[in-house]
Backbone as a printed PyTorch tensor [residue, N CA C, xyz], in Angstrom:
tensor([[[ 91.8690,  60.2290,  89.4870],
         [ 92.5280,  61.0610,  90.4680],
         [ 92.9550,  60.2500,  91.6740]],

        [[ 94.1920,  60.3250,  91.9370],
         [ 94.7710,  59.7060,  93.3070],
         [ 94.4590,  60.8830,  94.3930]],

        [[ 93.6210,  60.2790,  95.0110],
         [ 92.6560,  60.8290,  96.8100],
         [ 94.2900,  60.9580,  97.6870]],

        [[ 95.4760,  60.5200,  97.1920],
         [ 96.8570,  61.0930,  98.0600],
         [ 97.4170,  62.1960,  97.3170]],

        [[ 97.3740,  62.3550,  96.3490],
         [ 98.6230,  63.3100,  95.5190],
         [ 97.0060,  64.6120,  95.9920]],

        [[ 97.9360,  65.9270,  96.1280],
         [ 97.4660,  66.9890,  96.5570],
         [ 96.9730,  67.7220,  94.9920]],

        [[ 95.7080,  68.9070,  95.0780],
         [ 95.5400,  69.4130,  93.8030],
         [ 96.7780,  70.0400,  93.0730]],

        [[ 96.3530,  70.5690,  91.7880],
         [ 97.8330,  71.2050,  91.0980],
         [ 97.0720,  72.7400,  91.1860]],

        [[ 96.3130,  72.8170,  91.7570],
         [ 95.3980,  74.6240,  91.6290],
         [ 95.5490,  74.5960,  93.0260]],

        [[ 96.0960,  75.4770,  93.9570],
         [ 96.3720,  76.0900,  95.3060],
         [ 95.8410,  77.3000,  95.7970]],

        [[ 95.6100,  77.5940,  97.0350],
         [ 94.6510,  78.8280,  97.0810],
         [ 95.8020,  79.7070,  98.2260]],

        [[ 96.6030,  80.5100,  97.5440],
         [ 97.6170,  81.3540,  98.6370],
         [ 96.3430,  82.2260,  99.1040]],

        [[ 96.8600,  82.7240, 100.8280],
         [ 95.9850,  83.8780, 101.0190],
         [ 97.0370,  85.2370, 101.2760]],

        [[ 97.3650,  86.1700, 100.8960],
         [ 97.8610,  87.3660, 101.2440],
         [ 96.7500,  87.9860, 102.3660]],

        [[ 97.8600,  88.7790, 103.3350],
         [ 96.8720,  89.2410, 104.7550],
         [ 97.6290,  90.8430, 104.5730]],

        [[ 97.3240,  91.3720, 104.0160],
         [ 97.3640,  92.8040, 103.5450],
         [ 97.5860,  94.2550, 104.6690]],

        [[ 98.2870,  94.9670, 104.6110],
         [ 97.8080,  95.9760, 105.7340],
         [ 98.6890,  96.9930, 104.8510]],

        [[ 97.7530,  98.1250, 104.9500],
         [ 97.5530,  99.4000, 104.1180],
         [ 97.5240, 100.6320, 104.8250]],

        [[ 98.2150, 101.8740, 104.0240],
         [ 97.5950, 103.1660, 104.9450],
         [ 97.3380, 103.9540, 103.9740]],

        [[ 96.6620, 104.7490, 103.6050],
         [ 96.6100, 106.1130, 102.8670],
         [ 94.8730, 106.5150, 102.5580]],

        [[ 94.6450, 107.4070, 101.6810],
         [ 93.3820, 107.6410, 101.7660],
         [ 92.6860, 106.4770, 101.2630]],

        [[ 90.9400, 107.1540, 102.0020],
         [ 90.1970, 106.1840, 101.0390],
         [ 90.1340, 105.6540,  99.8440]],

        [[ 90.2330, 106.5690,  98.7360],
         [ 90.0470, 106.4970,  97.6830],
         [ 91.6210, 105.8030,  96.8640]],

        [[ 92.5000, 106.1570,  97.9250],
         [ 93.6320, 105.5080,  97.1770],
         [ 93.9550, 103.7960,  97.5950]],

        [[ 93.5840, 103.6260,  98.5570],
         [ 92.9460, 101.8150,  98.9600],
         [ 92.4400, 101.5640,  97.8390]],

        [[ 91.3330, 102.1650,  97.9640],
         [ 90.2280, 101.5430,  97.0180],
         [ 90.7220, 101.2180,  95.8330]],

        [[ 91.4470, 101.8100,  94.9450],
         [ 92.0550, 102.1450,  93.9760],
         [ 93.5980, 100.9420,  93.6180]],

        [[ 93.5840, 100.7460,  94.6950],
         [ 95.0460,  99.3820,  95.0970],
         [ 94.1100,  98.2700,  94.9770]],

        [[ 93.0080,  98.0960,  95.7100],
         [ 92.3810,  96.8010,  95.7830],
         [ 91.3070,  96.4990,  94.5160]],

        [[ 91.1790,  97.4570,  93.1400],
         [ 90.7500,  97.5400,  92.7920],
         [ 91.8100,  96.6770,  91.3870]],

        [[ 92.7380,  97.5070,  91.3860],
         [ 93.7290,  97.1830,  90.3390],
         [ 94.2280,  95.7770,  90.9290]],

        [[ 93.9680,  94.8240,  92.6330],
         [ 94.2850,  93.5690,  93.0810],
         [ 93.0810,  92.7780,  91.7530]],

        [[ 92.1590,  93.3740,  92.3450],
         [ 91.2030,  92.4070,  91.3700],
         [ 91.3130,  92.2430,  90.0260]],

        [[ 91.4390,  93.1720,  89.7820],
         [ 92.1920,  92.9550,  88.0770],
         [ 93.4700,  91.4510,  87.5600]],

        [[ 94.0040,  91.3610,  88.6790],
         [ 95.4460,  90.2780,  88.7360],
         [ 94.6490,  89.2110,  88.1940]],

        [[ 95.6050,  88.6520,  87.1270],
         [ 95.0790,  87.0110,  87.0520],
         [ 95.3270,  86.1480,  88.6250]],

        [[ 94.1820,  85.5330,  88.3280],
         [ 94.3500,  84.3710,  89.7970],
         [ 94.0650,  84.9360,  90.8850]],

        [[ 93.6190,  86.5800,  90.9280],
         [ 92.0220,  86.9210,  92.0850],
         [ 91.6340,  85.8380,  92.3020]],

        [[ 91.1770,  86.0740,  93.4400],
         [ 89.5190,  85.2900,  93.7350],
         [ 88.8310,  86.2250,  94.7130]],

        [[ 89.3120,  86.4750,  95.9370],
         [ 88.3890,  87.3750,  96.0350],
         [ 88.7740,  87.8430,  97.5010]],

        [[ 87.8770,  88.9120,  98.2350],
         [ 88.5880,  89.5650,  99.5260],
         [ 88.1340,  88.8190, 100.4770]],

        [[ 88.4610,  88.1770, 101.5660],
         [ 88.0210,  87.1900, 102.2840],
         [ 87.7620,  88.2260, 103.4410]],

        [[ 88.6090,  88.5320, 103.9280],
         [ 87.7560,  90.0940, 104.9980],
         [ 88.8030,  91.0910, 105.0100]],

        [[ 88.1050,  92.3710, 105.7900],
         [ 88.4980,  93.6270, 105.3320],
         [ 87.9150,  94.6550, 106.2670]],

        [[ 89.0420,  95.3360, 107.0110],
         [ 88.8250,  96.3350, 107.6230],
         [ 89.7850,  97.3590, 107.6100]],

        [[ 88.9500,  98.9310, 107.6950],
         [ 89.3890,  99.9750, 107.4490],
         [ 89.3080, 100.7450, 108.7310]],

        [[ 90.4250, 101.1420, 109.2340],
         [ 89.7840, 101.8960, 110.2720],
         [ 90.9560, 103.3190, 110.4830]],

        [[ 90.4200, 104.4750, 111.5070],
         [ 91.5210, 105.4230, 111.4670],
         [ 91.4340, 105.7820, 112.7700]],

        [[ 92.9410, 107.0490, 112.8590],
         [ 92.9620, 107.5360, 114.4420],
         [ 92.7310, 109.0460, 113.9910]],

        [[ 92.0370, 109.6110, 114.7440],
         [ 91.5580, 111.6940, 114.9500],
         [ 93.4300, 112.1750, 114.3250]],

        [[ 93.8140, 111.6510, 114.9840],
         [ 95.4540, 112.3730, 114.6540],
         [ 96.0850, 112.2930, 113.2150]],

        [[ 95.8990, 111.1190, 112.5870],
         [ 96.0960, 110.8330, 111.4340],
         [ 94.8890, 111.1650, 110.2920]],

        [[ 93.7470, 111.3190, 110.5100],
         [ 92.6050, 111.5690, 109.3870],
         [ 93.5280, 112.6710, 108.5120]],

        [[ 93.1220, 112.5930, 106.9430],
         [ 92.3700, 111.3700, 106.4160],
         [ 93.2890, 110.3540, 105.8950]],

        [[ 94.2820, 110.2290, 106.7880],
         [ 95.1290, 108.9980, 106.2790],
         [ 94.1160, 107.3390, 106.8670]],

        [[ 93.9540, 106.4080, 106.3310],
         [ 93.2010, 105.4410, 106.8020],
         [ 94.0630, 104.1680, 107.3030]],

        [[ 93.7340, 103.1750, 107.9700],
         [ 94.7720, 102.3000, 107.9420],
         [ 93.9340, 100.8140, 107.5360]],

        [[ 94.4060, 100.3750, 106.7140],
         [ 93.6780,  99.3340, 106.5920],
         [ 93.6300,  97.9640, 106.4440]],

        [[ 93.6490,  96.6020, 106.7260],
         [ 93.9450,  95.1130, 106.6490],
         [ 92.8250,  94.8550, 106.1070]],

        [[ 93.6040,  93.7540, 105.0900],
         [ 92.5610,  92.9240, 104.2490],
         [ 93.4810,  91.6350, 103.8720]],

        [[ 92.0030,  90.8020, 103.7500],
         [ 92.9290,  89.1880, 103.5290],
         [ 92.2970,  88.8800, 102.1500]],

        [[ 93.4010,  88.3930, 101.0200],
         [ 93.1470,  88.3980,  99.6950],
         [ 93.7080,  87.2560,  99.5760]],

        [[ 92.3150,  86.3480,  98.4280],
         [ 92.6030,  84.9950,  98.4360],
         [ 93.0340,  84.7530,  96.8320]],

        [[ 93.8390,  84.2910,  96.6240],
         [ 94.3850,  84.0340,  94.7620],
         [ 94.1760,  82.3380,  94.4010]],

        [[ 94.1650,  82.4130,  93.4180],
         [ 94.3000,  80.6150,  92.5720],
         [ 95.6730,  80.7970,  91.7990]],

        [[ 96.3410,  79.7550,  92.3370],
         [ 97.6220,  79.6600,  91.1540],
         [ 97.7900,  78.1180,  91.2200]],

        [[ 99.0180,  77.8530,  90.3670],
         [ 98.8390,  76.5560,  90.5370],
         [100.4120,  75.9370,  91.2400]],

        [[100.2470,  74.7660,  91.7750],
         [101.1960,  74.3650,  92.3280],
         [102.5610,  73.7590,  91.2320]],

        [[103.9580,  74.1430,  91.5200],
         [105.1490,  73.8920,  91.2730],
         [105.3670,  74.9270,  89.8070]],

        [[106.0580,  74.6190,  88.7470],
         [106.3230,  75.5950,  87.6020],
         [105.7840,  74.7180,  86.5180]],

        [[104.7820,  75.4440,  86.0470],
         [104.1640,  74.4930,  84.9990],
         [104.6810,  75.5270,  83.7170]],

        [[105.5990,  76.2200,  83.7210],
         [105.8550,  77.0630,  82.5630],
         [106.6110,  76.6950,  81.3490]],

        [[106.7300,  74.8680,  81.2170],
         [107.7080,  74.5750,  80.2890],
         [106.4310,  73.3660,  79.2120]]])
């Protein structure tokens, strides 16, 4: 391994922001994990306003493995 050339496996992070019910988040981040090249929720908060309940609003940062350039040939 050349210590200059960068890995060919890369770690994108998606920074997520969501609104709807609980159960329908849950249900989005549920079917995220399912994706090839998950890895996993790096943080995550849910929070709401009295005016909007039970709509929720929510940010989350989701970390994936893919690999670097098009290895599809």
């Amino acid at each position: 391994n050349d210590s200059q050339q960068s890995p060919a496996l890369i770690k994108p992070v998606l920074d997520i922001g969501l609104k709807g019910r609980f159960l329908d988040i849950a249900k989005f981040l549920e079917g995220m994990e399912r994706q090839k090249g998950f890895k996993r929720i790096a943080d995550g908060k849910v929070s709401y306003a009295d005016k909007d309940y039970p709509v929720l609003t929510g940010k989350f940062l989701i970390e994936f493995r893919a690999w670097k350039g098009d290895y599809s040939h």
